[in-house]
C-alpha positions as CSV (number, residue, x, y, z in Angstrom):
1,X,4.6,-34.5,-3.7
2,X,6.4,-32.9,-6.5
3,X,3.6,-30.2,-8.3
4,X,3.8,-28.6,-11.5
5,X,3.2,-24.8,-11.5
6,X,0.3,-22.9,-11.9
7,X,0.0,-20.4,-14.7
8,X,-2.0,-17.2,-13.2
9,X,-2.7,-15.0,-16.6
10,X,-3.2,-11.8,-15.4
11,X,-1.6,-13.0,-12.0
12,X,0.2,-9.6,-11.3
13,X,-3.2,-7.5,-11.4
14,X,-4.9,-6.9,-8.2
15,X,-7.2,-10.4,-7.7
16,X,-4.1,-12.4,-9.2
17,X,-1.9,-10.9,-7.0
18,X,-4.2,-11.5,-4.2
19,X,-4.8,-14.9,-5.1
20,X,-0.9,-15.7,-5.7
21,X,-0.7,-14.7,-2.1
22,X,-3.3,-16.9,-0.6
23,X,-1.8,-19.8,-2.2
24,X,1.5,-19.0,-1.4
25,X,0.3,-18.9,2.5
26,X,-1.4,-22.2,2.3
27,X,1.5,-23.9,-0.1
28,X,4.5,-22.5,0.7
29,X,6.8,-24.8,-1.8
30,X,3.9,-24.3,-4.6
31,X,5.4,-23.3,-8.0
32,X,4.0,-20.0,-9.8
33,X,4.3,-18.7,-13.2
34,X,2.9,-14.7,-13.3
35,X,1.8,-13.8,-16.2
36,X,1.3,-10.1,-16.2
37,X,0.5,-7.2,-18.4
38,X,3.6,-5.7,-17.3
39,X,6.9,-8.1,-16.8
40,X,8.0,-5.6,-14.2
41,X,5.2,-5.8,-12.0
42,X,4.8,-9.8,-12.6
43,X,8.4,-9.9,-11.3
44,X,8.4,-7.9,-8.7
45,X,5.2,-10.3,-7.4
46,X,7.4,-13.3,-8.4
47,X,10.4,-12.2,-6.1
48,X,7.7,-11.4,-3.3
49,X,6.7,-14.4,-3.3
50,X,9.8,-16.6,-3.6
51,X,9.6,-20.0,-5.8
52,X,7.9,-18.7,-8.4
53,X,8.8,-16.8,-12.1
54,X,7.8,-14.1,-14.2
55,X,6.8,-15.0,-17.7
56,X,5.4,-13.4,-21.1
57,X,2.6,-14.8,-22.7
58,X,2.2,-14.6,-26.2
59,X,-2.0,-14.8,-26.1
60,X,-1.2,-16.1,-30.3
61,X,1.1,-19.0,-30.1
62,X,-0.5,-22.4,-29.0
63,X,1.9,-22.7,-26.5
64,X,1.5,-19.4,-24.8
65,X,5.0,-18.9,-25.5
66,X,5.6,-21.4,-22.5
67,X,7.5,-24.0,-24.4
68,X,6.6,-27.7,-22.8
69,X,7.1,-26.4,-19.5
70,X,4.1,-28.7,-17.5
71,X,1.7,-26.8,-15.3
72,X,-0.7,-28.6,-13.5
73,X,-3.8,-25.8,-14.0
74,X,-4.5,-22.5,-15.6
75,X,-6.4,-19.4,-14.2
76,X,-7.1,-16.7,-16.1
77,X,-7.9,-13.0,-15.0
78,X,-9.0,-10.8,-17.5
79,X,-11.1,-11.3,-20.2
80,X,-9.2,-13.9,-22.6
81,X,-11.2,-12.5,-25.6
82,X,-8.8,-15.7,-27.8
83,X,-9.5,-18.1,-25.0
84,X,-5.7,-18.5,-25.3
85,X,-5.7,-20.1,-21.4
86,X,-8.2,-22.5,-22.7
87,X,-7.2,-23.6,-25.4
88,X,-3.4,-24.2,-23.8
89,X,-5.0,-25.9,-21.0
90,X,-7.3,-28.0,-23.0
91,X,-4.9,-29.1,-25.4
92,X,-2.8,-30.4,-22.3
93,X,-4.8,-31.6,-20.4
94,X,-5.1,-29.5,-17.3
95,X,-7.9,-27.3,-15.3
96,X,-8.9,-24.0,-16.4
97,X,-10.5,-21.1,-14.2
98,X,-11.9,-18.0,-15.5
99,X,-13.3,-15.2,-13.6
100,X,-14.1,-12.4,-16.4
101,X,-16.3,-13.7,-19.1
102,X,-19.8,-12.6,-19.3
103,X,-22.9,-15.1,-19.4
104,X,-23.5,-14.2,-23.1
105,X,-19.5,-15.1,-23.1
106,X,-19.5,-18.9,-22.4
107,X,-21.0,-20.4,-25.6
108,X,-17.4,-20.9,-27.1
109,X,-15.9,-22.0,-24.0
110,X,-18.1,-24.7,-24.0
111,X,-17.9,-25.4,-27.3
112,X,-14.3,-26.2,-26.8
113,X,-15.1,-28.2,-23.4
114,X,-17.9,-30.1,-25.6
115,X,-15.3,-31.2,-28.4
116,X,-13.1,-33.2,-25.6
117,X,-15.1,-33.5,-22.7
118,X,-12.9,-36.2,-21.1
119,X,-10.0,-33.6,-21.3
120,X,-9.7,-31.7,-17.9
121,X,-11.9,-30.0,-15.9
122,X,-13.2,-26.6,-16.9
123,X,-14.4,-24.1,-14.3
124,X,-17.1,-20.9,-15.3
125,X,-15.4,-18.8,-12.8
126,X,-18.4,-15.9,-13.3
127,X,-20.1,-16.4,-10.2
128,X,-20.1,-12.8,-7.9
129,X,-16.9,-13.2,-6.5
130,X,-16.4,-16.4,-7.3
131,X,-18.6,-18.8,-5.2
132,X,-19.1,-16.0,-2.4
133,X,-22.6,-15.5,-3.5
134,X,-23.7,-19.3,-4.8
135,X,-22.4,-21.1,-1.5
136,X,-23.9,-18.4,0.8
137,X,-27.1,-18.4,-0.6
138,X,-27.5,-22.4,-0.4
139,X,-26.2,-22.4,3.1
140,X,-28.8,-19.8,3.9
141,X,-31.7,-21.9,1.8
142,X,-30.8,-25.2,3.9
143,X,-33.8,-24.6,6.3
144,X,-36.2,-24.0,3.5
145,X,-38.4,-27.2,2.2
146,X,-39.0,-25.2,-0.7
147,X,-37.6,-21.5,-2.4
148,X,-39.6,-19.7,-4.2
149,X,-37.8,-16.5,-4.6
150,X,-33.9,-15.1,-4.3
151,X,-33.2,-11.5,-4.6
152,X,-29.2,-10.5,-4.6
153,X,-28.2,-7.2,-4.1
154,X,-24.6,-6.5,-3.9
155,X,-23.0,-3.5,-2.4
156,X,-19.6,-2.4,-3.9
157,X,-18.2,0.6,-1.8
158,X,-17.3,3.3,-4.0
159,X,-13.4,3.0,-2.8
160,X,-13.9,-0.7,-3.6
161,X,-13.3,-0.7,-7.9
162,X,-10.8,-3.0,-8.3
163,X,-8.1,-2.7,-10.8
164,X,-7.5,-1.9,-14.6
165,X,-9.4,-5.4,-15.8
166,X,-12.2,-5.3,-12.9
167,X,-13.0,-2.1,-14.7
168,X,-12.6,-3.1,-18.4
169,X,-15.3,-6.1,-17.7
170,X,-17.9,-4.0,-15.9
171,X,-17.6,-1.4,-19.4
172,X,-17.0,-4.3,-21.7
173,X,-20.7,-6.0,-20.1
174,X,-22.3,-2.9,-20.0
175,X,-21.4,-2.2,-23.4
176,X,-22.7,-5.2,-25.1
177,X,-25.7,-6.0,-22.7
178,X,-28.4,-3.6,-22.7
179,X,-30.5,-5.9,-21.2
180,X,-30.6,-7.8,-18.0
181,X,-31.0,-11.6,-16.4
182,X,-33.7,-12.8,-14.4
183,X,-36.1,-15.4,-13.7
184,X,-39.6,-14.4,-13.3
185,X,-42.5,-16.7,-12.5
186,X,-40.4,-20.1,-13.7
187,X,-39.3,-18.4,-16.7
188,X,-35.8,-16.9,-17.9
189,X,-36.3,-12.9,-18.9
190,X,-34.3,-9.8,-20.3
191,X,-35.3,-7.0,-18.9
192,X,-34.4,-3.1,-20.1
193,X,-32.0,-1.6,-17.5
194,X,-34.5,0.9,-16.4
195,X,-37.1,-1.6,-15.4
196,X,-34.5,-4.3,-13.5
197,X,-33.3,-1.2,-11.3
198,X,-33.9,-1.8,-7.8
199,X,-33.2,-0.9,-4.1
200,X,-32.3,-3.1,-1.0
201,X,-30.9,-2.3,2.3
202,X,-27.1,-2.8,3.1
203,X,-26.4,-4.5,6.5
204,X,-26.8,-1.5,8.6
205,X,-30.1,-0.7,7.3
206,X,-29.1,2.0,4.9
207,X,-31.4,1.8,1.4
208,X,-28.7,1.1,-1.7
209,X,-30.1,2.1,-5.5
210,X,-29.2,-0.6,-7.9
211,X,-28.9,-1.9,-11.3
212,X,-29.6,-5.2,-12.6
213,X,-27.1,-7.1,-13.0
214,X,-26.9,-10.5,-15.4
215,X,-25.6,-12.6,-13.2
216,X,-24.6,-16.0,-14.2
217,X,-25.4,-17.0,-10.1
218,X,-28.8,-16.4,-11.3
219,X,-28.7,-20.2,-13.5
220,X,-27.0,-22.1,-11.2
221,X,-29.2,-21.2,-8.1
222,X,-32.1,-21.8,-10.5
223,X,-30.9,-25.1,-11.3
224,X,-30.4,-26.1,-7.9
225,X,-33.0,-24.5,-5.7
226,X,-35.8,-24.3,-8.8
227,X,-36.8,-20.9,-7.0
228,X,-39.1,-19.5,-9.9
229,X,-38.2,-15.9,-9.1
230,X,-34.4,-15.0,-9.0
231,X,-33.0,-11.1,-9.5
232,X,-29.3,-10.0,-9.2
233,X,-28.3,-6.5,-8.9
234,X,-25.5,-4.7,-8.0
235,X,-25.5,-0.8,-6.1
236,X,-22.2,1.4,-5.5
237,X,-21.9,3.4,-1.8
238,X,-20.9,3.6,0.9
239,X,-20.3,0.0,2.8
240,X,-22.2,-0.5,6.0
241,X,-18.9,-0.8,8.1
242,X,-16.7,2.8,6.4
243,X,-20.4,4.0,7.1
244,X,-19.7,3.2,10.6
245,X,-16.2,4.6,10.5
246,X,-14.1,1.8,9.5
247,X,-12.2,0.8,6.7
248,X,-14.1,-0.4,3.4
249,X,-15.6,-3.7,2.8
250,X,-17.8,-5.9,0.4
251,X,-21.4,-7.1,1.4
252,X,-24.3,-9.1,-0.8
253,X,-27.4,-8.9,0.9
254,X,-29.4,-12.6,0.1
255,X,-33.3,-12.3,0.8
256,X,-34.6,-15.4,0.4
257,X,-38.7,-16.8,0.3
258,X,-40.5,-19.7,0.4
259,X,-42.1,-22.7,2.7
260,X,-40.7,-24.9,5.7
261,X,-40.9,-28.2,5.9
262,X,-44.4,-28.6,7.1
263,X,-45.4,-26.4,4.2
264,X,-45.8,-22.8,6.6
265,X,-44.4,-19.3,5.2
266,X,-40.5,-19.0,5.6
267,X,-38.6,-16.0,4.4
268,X,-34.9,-14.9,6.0
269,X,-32.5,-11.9,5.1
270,X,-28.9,-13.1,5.6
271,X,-25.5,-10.7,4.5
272,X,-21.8,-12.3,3.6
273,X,-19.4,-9.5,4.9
274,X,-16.1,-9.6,4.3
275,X,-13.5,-6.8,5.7
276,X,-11.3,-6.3,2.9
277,X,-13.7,-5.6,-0.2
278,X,-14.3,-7.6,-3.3
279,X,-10.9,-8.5,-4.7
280,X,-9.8,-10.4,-1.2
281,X,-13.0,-12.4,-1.2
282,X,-12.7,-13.3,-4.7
283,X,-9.4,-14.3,-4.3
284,X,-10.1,-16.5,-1.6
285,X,-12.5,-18.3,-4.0
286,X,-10.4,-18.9,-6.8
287,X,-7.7,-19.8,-4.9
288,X,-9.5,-22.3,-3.5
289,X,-10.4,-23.7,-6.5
290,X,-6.9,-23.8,-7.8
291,X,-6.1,-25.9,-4.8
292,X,-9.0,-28.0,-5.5
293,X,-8.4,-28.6,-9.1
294,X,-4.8,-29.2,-8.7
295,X,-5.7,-31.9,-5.8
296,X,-3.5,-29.5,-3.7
297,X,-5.3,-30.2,-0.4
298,X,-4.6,-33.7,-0.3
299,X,-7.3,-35.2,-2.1
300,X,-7.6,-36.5,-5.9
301,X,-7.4,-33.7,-8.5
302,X,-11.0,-32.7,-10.0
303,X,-12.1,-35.6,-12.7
304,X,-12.5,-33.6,-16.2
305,X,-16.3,-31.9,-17.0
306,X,-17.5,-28.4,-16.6
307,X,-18.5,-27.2,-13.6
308,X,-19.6,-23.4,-11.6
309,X,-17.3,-22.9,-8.8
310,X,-19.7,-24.0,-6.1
311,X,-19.8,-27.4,-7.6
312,X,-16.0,-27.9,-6.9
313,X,-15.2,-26.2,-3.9
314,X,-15.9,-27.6,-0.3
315,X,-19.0,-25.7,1.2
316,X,-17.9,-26.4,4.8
317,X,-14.3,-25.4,3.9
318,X,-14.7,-22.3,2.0
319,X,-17.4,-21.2,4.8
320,X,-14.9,-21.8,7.2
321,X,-11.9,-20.0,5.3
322,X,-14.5,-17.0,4.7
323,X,-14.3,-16.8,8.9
324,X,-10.6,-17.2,9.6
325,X,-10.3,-14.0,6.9
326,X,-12.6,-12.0,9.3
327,X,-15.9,-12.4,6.9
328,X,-19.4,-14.2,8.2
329,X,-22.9,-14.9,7.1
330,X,-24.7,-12.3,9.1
331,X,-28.2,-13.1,10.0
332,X,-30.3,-9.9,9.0
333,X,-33.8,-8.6,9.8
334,X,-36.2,-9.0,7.1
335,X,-37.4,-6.2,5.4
């Protein structure tokens, strides 16, 4: 089957370059266009990687500077302040993936989804690490009749920041919004910084201070679960495993509440671990989502709408990826 590439904007940063490199390991003859902030670096990835090119986007021109080369879906990894990558993909036809918008961010991507909704698939990419968080915490909430509360804390190990635009979206959020997400007793809130700070345990016990984080996780496990108390925040240490003396990694500790089946008390404490840190985990999920919109793992393309990642990607599947990278759901003592 003959594809058309796909365009990674920002694709020679750290989670493109990660994500160019799962996809190149699970489609070898899959065609790739970098798009990078520098042509040097997107090259250099493009030669790596064999059967794929660096190009220059030109954020202003409808065509991206592209021409009418086809590609057959668009993922974007910095924040696309134009919605440039949208707008191309839109206008053509094909899925778009974004990781760096904020949840005060999406009203004019939807607007554009809204005006031709039949158009392609559009994917709010803003999840914590891209479906790591979502699809955990429903697998961890399939014994419960009934949730009633979700608390997220997510440990980033100080030697875990990410790159240049990882950095520019935590100062660009924390710039523009001094308050925070959360859903308290059935109802959306925004509280001050100072009152959503928190603490939870990491996985080996150790008490993490946190911020509040706005989360857009905390709508779409709202929408599904209808938990009437959700909060999200995120605390920077030391991870659980370089605590122990080994290399860095990424955690988010899930405490979930709420009733069994025959209506008794259930609460559980669960932790998805994942060796390498933040950026490999988030790669795995968007590049499963490229493969998924692209209808690169054998199966029909994603119909057009707008969706959250855990919508689109295979629970079972990504679950099972998470393990052959060397990640799990722990199961954690409640505290």
């Amino acid at each position: 089957m003959s594809v058309s590439p796909i365009l990674l904007m920002g694709g020679s940063g750290e989670i493109g370059r990660l994500t160019a490199k799962a996809l190149r390991a699970q489609h070898p003859g899959l065609p790739l266009l970098i798009g990078g902030r520098s042509t040097a670096r997107a090259q250099q990835l493009a030669s790596v990687l064999g059967n794929a090119e660096a190009v220059v986007i030109d954020p202003r021109a409808e065509d991206l500077g592209l021409g009418d080369r086809p590609v057959s879906a668009v993922a974007v990894f910095f924040a696309d302040e134009r919605l440039s990558g949208l707008r191309y993909a839109h206008a053509r036809g094909v899925p778009h993936l974004s990781i760096s918008s904020g949840i005060y961010e999406i009203a004019p991507e939807i607007a554009i989804h809204m005006q031709r909704p039949d158009a392609a698939a559009v994917v709010l990419g803003y999840e914590w690490l891209v479906g790591a968080t979502t699809i955990a915490t429903l697998a961890c909430a399939e014994p419960f009749a009934r949730v009633e509360s979700i608390r997220i804390g997510a440990l980033v190990d100080e030697d875990d920041q990410g790159g240049p635009a990882v950095a520019e979206d935590f100062e660009r959020l924390g710039r523009v919004m001094p308050s925070v997400l959360a859903r308290s007793d059935g109802a959306f809130v925004w509280r001050t910084r100072d009152d959503a700070a928190c603490e939870f345990r990491a996985i080996d016990g150790t008490a993490i201070k946190a911020a509040g984080f706005s989360s857009i996780d905390i709508a779409g496990l709202a929408a599904v679960t209808g938990a009437s108390d959700i909060v999200f925040a995120i605390g920077t240490g030391i991870s659980s495993s370089r605590r122990a003396g080994g290399a860095k990694s990424t955690e988010i500790i899930i405490e979930l509440t709420g009733t069994d089946a025959q209506g008794a008390p259930l609460r559980s404490r669960h932790a998805v671990f994942h060796p390498g840190g933040a950026a490999p985990l988030t790669a795995l999920g968007t590049s499963m989502l490229l493969e998924r919109l692209a209808g690169l793992d054998g199966k029909p393309a994603t119909q057009p709408g707008l969706f959250f990642p855990y919508q689109v990607l295979d629970h079972a599947a990504y679950l099972a990826r998470l393990e052959q990278e060397g990640g799990q759901i722990m199961t954690l003592p409640y505290s």
